[in-house]
C-alpha positions as CSV (number, residue, x, y, z in Angstrom):
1,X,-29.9,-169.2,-182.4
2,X,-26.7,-169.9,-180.1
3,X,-24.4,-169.0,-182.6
4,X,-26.4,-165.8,-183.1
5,X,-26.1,-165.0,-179.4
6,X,-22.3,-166.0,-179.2
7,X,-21.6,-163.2,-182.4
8,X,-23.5,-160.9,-180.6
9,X,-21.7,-161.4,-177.1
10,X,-18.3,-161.3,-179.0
11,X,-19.4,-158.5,-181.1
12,X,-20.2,-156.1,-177.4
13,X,-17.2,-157.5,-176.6
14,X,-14.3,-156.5,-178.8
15,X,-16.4,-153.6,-180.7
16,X,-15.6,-151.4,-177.8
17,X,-11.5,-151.5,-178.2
18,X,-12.4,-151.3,-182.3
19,X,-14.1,-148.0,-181.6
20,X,-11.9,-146.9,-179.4
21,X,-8.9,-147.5,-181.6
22,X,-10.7,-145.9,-184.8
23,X,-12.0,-143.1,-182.9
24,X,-8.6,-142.6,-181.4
25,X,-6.5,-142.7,-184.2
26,X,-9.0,-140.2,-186.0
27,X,-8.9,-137.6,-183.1
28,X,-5.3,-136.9,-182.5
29,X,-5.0,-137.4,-186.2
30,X,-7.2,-134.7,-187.8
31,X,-7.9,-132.4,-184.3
32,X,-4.3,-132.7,-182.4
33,X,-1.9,-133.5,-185.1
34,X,0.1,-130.6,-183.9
35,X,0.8,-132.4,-180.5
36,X,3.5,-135.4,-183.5
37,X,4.9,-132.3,-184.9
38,X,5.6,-130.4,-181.2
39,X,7.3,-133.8,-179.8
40,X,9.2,-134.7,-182.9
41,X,10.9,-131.8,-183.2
42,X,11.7,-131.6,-179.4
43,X,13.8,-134.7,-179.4
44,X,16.8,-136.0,-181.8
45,X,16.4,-140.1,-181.5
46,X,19.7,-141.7,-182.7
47,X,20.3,-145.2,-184.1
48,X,23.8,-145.5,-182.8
49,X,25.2,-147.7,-180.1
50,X,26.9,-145.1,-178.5
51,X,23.6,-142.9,-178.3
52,X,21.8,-146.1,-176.6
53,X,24.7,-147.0,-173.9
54,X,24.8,-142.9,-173.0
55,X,20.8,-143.4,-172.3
56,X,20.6,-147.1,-170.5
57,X,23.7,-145.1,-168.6
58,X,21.1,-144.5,-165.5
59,X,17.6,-146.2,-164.2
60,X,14.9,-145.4,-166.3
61,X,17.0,-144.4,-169.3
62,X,15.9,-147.5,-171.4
63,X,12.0,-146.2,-170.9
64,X,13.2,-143.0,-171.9
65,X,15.1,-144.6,-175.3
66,X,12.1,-146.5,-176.1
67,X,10.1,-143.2,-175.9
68,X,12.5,-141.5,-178.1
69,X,12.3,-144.4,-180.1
70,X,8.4,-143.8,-180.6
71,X,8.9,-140.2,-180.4
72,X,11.0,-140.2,-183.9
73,X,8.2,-141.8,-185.8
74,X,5.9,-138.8,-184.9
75,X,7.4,-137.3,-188.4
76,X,4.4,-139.0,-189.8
77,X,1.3,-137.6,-187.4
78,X,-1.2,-140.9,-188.3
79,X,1.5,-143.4,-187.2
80,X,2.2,-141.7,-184.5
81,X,-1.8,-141.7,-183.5
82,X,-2.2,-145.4,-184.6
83,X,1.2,-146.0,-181.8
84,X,-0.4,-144.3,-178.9
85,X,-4.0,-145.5,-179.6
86,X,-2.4,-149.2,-179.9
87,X,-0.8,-148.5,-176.6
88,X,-3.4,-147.6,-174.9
89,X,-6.2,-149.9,-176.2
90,X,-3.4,-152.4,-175.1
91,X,-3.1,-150.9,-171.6
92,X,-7.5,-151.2,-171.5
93,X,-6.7,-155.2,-172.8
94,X,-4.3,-156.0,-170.1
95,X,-6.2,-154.2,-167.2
96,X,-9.4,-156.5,-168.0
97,X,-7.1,-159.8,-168.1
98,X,-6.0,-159.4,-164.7
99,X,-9.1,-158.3,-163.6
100,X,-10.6,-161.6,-165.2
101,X,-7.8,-163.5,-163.7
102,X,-8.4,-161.7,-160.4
103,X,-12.5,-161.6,-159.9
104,X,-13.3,-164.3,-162.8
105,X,-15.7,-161.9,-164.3
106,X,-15.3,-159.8,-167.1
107,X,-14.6,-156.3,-166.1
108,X,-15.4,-153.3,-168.5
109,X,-15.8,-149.6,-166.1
110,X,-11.9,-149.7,-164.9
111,X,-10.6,-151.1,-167.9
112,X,-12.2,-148.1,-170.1
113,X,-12.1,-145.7,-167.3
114,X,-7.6,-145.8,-166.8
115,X,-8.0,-145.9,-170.9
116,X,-10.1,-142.6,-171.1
117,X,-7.5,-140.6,-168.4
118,X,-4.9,-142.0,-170.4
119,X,-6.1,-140.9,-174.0
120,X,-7.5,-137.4,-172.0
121,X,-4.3,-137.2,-170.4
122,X,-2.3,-137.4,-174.1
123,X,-4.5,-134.7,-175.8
124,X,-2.0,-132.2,-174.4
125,X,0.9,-131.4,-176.3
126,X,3.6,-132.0,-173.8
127,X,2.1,-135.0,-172.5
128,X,5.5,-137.7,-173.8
129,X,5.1,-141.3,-175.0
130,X,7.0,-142.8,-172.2
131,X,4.4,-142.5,-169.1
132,X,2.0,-144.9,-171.1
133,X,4.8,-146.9,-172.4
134,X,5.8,-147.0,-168.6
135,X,2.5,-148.0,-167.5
136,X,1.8,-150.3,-170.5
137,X,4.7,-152.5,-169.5
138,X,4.3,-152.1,-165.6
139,X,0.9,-154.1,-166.2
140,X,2.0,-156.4,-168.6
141,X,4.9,-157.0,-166.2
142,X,2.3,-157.8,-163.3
143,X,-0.3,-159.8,-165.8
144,X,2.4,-161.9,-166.7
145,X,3.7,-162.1,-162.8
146,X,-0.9,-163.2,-162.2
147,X,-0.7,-165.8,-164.8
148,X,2.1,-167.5,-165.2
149,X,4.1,-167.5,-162.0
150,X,3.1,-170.1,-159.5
151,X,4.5,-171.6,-156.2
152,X,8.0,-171.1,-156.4
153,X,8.5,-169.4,-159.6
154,X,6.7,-166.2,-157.7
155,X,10.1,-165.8,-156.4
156,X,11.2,-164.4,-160.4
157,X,9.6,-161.1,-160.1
158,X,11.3,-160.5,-156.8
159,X,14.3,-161.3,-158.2
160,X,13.6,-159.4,-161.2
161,X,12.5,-156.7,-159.7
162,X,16.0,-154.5,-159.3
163,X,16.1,-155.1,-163.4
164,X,12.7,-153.7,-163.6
165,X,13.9,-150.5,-161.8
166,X,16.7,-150.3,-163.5
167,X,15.1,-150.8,-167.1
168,X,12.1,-148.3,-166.3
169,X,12.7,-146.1,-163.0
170,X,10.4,-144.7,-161.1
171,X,7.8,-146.3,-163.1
172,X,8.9,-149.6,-161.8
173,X,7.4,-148.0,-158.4
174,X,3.8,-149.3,-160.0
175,X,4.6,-152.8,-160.1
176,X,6.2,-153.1,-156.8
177,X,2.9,-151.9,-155.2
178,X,0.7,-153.9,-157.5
179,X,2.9,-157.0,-156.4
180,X,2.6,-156.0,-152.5
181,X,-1.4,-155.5,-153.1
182,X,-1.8,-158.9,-155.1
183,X,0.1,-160.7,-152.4
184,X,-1.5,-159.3,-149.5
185,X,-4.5,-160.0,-151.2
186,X,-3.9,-163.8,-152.6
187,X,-2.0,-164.7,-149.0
188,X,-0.1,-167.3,-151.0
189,X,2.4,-169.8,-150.0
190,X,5.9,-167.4,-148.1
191,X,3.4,-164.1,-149.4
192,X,5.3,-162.6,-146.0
193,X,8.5,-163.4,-147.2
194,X,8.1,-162.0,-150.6
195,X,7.0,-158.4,-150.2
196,X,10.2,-157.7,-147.8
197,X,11.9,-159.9,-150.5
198,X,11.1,-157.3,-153.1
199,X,11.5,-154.2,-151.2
200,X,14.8,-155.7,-149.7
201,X,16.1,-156.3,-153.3
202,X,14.9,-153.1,-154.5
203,X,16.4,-150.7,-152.0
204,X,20.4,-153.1,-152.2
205,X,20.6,-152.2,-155.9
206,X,19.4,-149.0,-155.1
207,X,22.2,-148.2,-153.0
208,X,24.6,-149.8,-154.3
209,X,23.8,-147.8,-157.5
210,X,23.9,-144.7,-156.1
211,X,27.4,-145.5,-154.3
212,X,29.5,-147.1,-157.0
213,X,27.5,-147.3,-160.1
214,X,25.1,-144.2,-161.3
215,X,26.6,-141.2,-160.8
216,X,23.0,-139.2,-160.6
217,X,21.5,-137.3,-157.7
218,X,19.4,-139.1,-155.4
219,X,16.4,-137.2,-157.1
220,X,17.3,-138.5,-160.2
221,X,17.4,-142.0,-159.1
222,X,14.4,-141.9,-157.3
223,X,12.3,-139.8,-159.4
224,X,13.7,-140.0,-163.4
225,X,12.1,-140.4,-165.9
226,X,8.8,-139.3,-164.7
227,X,8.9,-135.3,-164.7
228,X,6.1,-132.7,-164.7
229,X,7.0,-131.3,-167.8
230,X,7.1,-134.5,-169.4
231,X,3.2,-135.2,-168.6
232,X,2.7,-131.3,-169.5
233,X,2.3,-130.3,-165.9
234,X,-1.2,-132.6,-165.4
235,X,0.6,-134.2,-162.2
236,X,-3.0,-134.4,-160.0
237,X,-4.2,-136.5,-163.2
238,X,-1.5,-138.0,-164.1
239,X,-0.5,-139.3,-160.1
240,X,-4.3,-140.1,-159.8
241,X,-4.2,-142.4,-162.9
242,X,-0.9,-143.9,-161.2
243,X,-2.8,-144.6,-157.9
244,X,-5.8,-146.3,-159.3
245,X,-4.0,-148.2,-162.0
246,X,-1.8,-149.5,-158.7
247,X,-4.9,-150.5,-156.4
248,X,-6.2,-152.3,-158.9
249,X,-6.3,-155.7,-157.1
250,X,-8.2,-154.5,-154.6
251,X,-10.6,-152.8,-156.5
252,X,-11.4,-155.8,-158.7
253,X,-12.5,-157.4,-155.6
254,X,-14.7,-155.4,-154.4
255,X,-18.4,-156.4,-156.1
256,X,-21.5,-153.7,-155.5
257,X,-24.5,-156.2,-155.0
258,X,-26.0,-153.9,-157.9
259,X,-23.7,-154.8,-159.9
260,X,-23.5,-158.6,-159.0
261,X,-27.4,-158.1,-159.4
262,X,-27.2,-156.9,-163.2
263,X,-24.4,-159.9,-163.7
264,X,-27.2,-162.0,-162.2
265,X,-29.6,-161.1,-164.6
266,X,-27.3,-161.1,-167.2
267,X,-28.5,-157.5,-168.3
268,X,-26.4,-156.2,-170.8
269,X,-25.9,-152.7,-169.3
270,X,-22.4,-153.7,-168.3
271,X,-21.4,-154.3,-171.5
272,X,-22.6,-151.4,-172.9
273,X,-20.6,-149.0,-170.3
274,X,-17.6,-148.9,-172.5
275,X,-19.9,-147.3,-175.2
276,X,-20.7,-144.9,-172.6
277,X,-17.3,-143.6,-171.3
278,X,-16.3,-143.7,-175.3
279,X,-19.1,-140.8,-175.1
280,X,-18.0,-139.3,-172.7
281,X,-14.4,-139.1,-173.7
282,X,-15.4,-138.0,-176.6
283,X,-17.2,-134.7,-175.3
284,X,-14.6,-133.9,-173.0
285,X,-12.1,-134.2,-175.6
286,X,-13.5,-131.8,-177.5
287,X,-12.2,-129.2,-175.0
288,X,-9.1,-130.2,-175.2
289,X,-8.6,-129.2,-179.2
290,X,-6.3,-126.1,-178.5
291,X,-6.6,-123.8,-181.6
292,X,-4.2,-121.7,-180.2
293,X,-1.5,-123.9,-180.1
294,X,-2.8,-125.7,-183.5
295,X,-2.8,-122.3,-185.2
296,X,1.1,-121.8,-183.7
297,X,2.8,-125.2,-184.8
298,X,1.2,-125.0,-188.1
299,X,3.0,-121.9,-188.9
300,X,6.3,-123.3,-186.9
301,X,6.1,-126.3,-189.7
302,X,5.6,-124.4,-192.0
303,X,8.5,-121.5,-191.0
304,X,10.9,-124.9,-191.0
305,X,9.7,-125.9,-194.4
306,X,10.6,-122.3,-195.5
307,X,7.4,-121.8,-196.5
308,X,7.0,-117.9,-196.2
309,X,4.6,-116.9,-198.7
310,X,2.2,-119.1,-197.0
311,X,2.9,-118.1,-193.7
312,X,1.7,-114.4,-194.5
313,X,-1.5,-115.6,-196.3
314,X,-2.3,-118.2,-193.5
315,X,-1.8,-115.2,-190.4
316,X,-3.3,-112.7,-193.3
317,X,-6.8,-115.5,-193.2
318,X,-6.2,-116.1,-189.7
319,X,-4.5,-113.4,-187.5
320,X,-2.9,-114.2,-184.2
321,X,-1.8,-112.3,-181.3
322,X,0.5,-114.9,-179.9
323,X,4.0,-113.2,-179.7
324,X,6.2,-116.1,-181.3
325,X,3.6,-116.4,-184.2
326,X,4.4,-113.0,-185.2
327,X,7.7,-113.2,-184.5
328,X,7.9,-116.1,-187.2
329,X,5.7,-114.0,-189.1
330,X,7.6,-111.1,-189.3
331,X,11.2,-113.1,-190.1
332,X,8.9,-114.9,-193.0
333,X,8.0,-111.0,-194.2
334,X,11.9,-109.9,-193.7
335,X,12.8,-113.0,-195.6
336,X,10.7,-112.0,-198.6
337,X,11.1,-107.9,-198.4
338,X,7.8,-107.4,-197.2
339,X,8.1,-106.7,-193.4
340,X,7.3,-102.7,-193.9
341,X,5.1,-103.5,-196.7
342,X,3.0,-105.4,-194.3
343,X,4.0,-104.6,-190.7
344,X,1.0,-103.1,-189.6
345,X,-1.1,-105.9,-191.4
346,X,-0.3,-108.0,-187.8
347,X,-0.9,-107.8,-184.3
348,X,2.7,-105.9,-183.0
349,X,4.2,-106.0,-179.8
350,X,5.1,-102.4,-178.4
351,X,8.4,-103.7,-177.0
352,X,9.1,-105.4,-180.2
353,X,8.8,-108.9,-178.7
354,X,7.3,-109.5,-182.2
355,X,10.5,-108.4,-183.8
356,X,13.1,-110.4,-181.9
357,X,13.1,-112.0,-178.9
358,X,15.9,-111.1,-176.2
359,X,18.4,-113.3,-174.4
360,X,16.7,-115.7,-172.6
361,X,17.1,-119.3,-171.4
362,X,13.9,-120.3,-171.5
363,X,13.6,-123.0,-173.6
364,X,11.0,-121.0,-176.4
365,X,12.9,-117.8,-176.9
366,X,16.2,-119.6,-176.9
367,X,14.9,-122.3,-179.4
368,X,13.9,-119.9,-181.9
369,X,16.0,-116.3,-181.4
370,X,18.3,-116.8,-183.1
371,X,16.1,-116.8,-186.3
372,X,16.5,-113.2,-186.3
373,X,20.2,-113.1,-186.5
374,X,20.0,-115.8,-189.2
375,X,18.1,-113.6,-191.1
376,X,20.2,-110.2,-190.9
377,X,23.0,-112.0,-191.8
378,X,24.7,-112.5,-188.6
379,X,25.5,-116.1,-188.8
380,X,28.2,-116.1,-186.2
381,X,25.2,-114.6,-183.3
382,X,22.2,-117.2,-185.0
383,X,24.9,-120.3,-184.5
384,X,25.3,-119.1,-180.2
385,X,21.4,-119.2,-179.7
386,X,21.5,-122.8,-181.7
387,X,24.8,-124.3,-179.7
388,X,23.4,-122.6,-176.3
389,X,20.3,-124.2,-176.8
390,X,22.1,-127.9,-177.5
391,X,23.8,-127.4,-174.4
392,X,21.0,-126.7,-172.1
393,X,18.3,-128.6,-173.8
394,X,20.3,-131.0,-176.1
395,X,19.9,-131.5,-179.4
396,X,16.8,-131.0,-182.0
397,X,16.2,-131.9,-185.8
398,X,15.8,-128.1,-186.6
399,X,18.7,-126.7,-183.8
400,X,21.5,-129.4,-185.6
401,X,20.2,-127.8,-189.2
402,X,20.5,-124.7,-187.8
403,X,24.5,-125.6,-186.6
404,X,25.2,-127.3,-189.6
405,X,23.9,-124.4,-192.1
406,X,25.8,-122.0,-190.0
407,X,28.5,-123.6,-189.8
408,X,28.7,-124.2,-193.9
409,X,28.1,-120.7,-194.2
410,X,30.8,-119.7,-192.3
411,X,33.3,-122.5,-194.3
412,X,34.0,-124.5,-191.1
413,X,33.7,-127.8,-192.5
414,X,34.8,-130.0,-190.2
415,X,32.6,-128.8,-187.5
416,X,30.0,-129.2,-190.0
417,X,31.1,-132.7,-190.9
418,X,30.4,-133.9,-186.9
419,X,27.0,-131.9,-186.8
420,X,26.0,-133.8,-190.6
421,X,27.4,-137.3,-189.1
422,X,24.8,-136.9,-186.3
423,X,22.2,-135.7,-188.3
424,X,22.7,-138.9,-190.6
425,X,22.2,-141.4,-187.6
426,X,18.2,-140.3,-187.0
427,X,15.6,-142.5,-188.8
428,X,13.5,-139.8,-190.9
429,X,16.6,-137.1,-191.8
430,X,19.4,-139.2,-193.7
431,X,18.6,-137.7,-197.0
432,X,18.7,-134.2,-195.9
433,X,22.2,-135.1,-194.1
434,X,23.3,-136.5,-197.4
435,X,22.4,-133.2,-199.3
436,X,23.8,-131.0,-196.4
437,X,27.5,-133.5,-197.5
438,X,27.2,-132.5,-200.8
439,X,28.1,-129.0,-199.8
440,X,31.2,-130.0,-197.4
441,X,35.0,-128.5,-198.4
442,X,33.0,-126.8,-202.1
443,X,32.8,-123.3,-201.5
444,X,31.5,-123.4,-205.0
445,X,28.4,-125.1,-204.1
446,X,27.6,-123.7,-201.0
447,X,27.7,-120.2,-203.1
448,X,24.9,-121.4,-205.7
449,X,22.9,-122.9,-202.9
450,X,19.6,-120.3,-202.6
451,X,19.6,-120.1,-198.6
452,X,23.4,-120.7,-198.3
453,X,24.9,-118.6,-200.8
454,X,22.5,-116.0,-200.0
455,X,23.4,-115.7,-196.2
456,X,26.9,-116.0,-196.9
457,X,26.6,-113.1,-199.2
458,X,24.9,-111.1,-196.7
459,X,26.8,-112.1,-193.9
460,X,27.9,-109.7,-191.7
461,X,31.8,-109.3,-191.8
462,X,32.3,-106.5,-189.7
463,X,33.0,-107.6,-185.8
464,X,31.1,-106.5,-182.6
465,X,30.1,-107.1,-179.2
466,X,26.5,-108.3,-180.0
467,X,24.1,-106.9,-177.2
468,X,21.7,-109.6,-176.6
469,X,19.3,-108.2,-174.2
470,X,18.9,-105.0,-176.6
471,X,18.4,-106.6,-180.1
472,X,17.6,-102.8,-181.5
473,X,21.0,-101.9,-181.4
474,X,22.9,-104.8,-183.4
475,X,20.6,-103.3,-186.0
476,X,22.6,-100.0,-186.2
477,X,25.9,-101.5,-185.5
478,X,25.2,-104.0,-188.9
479,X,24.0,-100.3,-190.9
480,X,27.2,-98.7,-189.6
481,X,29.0,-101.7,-191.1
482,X,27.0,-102.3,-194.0
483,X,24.6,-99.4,-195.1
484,X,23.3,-101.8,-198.2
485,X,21.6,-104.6,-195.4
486,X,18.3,-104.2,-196.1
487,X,17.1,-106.3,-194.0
488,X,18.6,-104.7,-190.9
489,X,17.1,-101.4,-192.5
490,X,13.6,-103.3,-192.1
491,X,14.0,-104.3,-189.1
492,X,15.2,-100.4,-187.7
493,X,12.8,-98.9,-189.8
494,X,9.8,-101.3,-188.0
495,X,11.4,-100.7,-184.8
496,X,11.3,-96.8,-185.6
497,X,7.7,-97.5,-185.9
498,X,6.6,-99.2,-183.2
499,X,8.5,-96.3,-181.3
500,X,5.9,-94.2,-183.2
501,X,9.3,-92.4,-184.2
502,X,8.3,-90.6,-187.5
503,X,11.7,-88.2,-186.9
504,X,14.0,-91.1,-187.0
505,X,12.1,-93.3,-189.9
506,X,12.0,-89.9,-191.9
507,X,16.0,-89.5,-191.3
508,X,16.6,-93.2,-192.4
509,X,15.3,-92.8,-196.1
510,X,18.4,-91.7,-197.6
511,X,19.9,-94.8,-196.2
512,X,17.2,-96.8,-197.9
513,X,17.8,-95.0,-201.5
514,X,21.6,-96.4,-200.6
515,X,20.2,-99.9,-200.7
516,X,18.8,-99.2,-204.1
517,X,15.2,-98.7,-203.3
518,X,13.1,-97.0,-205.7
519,X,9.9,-96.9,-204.0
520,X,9.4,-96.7,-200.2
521,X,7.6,-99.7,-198.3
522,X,3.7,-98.8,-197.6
523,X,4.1,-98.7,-194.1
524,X,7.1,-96.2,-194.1
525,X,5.4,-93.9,-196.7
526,X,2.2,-94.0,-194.1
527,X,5.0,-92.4,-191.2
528,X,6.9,-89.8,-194.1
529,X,3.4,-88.9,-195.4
530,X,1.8,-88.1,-191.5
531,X,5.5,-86.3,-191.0
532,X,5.1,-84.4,-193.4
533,X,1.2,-83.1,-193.7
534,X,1.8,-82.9,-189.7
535,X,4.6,-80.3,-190.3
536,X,6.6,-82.1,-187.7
537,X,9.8,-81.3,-188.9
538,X,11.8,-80.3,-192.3
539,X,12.0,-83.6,-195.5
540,X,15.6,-84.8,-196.1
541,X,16.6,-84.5,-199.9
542,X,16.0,-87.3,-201.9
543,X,17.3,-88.6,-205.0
544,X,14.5,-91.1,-206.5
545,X,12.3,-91.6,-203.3
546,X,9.1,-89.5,-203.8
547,X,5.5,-89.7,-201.9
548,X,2.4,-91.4,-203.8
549,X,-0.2,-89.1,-204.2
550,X,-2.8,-91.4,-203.4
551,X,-0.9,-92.3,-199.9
552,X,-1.2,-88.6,-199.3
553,X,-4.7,-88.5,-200.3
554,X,-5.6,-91.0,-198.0
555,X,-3.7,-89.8,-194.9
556,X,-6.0,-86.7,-195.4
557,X,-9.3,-88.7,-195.6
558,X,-8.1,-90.6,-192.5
559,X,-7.7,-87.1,-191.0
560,X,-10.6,-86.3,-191.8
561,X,-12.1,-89.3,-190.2
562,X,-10.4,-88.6,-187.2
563,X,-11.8,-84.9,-186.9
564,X,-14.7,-85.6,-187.5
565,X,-15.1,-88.5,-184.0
566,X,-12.4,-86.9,-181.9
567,X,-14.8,-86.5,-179.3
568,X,-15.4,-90.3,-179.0
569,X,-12.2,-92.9,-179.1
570,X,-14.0,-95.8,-179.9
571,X,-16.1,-94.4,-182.4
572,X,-13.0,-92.8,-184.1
573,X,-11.7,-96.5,-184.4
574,X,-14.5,-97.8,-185.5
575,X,-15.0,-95.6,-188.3
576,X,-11.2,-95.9,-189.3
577,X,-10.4,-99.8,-188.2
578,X,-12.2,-101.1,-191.7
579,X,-9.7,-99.2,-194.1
580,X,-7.2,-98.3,-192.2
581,X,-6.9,-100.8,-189.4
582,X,-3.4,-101.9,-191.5
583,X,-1.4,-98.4,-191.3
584,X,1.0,-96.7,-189.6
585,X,-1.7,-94.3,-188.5
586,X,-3.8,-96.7,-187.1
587,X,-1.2,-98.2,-185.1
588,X,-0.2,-94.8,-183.9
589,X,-3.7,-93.3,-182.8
590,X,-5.3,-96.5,-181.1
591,X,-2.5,-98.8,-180.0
């Protein structure tokens, strides 16, 4: 019957951190598995000695390294779950030690409570690795300092301490104040001595570093690594977390005579509160599941993977109206000679922010710009957005492709060499760095590559002052240059319609029979066919382009349509949005 009981005790006891763990590793694997793929492709981890001595070059660096570290092994979403899961089911392990060693009673509500703000904390995408690594080693720091230094040897953490800053920053701030707390608290032997000790030893290296050693500003030293952006702007949470997590030997001592009662009694409610916040993590996490951004990184993985015929049919099955999903969209329908097939098929931007994205430094639109230039053929413009973005962001998995396929392209293979070296010091992209050498000083190869000869081919040769905050116009520049782009002549002709320009888009179509086209893309025959049956203005002569009858049969039944609710807007649109809701007359009558 004892040994029944024991199982049972032990069972409540360690089934909690089991179900948390499972639970966990499920969640962010199957709901926020976009949140691995964001963060892996945000940072470029390194296994070089030089890369390590350039991070441990300033406090808090090696926190940051061993973040990157974790960071890189997000290229597989459920190990990246199972690490962050194991982290903080450690982090609920370590907080009930020391409030074992503290109170002598087991503790379960704070334990499960920092556990649940640190899991709720991680569901958001921008939410890095290294704040619960930081606070993971903070307490084991201070668990270690509770158990095993006595007497005299209480002196090692104090001594320790400016190695501690060093090692982890600001995060180092948390077990300074545990210390102070635990020593106030336990009134051992010198206690008064030691917390000016600490401080004392703390603040000299701090000074000293900032004098002759780091050569940081004094908000870097105080502050790095924590940063807002690097807990996705959650700072009340986060700094609330960071505050209780640091009172905690206080709080451990403080015993509500209902709760002493129920430990009394030896009720098992206590035991069962883990179960309870579980719950109750569990609904609130379900809030947290951002489709929006799920929907968005899915297509960004697959826009890397070069997937573009399932990038139509996904945002075909499930249409967006975030700008840089389209915008990848509409690259994956220029990449395939579809985008004024299926322009209108998509929510469009009037501005054409869904075409191509203009200058900007902000770190979105500068990431992922230079797509567009890529795609027309101007290699020279695509490789500027990529550098500019290593220099003011650093460097990425997909921004060093982008520099080394640029740079192939445009047969500077040294250049390419240094970009394919770095590229073959991460952990999860050797190989493609070994395929990328294959290509290096063989012109030959790089011309029977699909991508590589195919841009090179294409590749604008003619040279001109690219105007970065008016995209539109490098498009008639590469036309003047090169009448047989087609791409280019997608992208004007889309523009043309967005403008609701039928004049223009009517005036480009013997440039499109240049470029060999037979028959005209459905959305550009929508814009002829309403220019014409509108009697706008006279037809250029053409040599093989000619309207489809059916096209012009159903312009007129749209008409028709039109006519017949013109006294009501929305019932107009309702009437038309079912088969026509994808045309060029659509977009002009109701966007």
């Amino acid at each position: 019957m004892n040994r029944k009981n024991q199982k049972s005790k032990l069972f409540l006891l360690y089934f909690p951190y089991l179900l948390f763990f499972i639970s966990g590793v499920f969640y962010l694997s199957w709901f926020t598995s976009y949140i691995f793929f964001y963060q892996e492709k945000a940072v470029l981890f390194q296994t070089t000695y030089s890369f390590f001595i350039e991070k441990v070059s300033q406090p808090g660096g090696f926190l940051e390294y061993l973040g990157e570290i974790q960071t890189a092994f997000y290229y597989y979403p459920l190990l990246g779950a199972v690490l962050i899961v194991a982290e903080i089911v450690t982090v609920i392990f370590i907080i009930a030690a020391i409030g074992r060693r503290i109170s002598g009673n087991r503790t379960f509500v704070l334990p499960f409570l920092v556990g649940g703000i640190l899991f709720f904390l991680q569901t958001h995408y921008q939410y890095r690795s290294l704040n619960t690594i930081g606070v993971l080693i903070q307490l084991l720091f201070f668990y270690t300092t509770v158990k095993a230094f006595k007497k005299k040897a209480e002196w090692i953490p104090v001594l320790l301490f400016p190695l501690n800053y060093f090692l982890f920053g600001s995060f180092s701030y948390l077990f300074l104040v545990l210390f102070i707390l635990w020593q106030i608290q336990n009134r051992g032997k010198y206690w008064y001595y030691k917390i000016p000790g600490i401080i004392t030893a703390g603040v000299l290296f701090y000074y000293i570093g900032k004098e002759f050693l780091f050569f940081q500003t004094v908000d870097d030293l105080i502050v790095f690594p924590y940063a807002a952006a690097k807990i996705g702007k959650q700072v009340q949470m986060f700094l609330s977390l960071v505050f209780l997590v640091s009172v905690l030997p206080f709080l451990f001592q403080i015993k509500p005579k209902i709760i002493e009662n129920i430990r009394r009694k030896r009720f098992p409610f206590l035991q069962l509160v883990p179960f309870v916040l579980i719950l109750a993590l569990t609904i609130l996490s379900v809030g947290r599941i951002d489709k929006k951004n799920s929907h968005y990184f899915y297509v960004e993985k697959l826009f890397y993977q070069q997937k573009y015929d399932e990038i139509i049919a996904f945002n075909s099955e499930f249409p967006s109206n975030n700008i840089l999903t389209n915008y990848l969209n509409n690259v994956a329908l220029a990449e395939t000679g579809r985008l004024d097939d299926m322009f209108f098929s998509f929510p469009q931007s009037v501005d054409g922010a869904t075409l191509f994205l203009k200058w900007d430094l902000v770190t979105e639109v500068l990431k992922r710009g230079g797509y567009f230039y890529y795609t027309l053929g101007m290699i020279n413009e695509a490789q500027r957005w990529a550098y500019e973005f290593m220099v003011m962001h650093g460097l990425t998995p997909e921004g060093l492709k982008m520099l080394i396929k640029t740079e192939l392209i445009n047969g500077n293979y040294k250049v390419a060499q240094k970009y394919i070296s770095i590229l073959g010091n991460t952990i999860f992209y050797r190989d493609q760095a070994n395929e990328f050498e294959t290509f290096l000083f063989n012109d030959e190869a790089v011309n029977k590559q699909v991508e590589l000869g195919k841009k090179r081919a294409s590749k604008v040769q003619q040279d001109f002052f690219v105007l970065s905050d008016d995209p539109a116009a490098n498009l008639d520049f590469i036309i003047e240059a090169d009448s047989t782009n087609y791409t280019a002549l997608e992208y004007k002709l889309a523009w043309l319609m967005l403008q609701k320009d039928m004049a223009q888009v009517v005036k480009q179509l013997p440039i499109l029979e240049k470029c060999g086209i037979r028959k005209m893309p459905k959305n550009v025959e929508e814009a002829v066919v309403a220019y014409q049956q509108l009697n706008v203005g006279e037809m250029p002569e053409l040599e093989r382009l000619t309207l489809n009858r059916e096209t012009v049969q159903r312009f007129r039944q749209y008409y028709q349509i039109f006519q017949q609710n013109s006294s009501n807007r929305e019932q107009a649109k309702r009437a038309l949005s079912q088969n026509f809701s994808d045309t060029f007359w659509f977009y002009v009558f109701f966007s």
